[in-house]
C-alpha positions as CSV (number, residue, x, y, z in Angstrom):
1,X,1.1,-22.9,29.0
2,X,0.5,-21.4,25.6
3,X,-1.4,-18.3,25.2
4,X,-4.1,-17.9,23.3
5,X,-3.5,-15.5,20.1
6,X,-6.3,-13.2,19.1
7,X,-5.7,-12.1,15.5
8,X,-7.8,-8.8,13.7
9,X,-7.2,-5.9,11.3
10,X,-8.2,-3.1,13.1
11,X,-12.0,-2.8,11.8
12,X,-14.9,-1.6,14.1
13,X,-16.0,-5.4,14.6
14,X,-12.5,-6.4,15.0
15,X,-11.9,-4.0,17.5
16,X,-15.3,-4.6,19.4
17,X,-14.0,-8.5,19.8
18,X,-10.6,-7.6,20.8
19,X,-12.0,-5.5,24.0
20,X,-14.4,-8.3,24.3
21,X,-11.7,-11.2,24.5
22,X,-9.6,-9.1,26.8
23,X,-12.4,-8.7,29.1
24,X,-13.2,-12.6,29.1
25,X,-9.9,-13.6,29.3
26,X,-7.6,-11.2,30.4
27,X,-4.5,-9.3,28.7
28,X,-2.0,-11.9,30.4
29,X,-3.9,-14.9,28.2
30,X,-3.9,-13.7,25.2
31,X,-1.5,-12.2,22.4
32,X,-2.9,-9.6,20.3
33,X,-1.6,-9.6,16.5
34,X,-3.1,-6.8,14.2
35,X,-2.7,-8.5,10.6
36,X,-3.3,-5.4,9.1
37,X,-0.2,-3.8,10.3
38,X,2.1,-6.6,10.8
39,X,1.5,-8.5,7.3
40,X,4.1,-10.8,7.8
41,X,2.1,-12.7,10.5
42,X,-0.5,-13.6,7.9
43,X,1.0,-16.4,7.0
44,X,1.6,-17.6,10.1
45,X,-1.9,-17.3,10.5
46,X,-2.9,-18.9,7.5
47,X,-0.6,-22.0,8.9
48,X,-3.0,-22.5,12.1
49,X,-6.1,-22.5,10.0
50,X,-7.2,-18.7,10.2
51,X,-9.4,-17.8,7.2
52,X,-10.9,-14.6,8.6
53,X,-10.7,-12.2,11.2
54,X,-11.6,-11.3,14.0
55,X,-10.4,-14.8,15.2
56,X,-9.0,-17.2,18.0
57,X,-6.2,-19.7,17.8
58,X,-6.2,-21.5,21.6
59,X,-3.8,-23.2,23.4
60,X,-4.3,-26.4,21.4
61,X,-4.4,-25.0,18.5
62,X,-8.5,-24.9,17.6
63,X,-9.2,-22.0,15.5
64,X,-12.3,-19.9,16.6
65,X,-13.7,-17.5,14.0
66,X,-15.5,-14.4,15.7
67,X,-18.1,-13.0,13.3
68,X,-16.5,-11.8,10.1
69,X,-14.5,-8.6,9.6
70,X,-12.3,-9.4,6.5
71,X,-11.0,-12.3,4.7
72,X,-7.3,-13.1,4.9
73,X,-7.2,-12.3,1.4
74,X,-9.1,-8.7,1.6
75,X,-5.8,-8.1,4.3
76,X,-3.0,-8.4,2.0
């Protein structure tokens, strides 16, 4: 199975949701990818429908925006 991948830049809210998903989930589901650090995984992101972060991309591909940290754009 797929894991889900959990995609953020770092900010306060970003980080709050990351502990959050972790929590829910559990570090084995999940891949964390910090956008703001690793810019060439934006458009990756981009690809799977990701237009802000903190956000979720499941297993079958639905995208889950968490709140709103920063826009794609305001990452690169």
């Amino acid at each position: 199975m797929k894991k889900t991948i959990f995609y953020h830049a770092g900010c306060p809210v970003c980080v709050s949701a990351e502990h959050d998903v972790i929590q829910l989930i559990g570090s084995e589901n999940v891949d964390i990818v910090h956008l703001g650090e690793d810019k060439s995984e934006i458009e990756t992101a981009e690809k799977l429908g990701v237009v802000s972060v903190p956000a979720l991309v499941t297993p079958s591909q639905n995208v889950l925006h968490i709140n709103f940290g920063a826009s794609i754009d305001d990452i690169r």
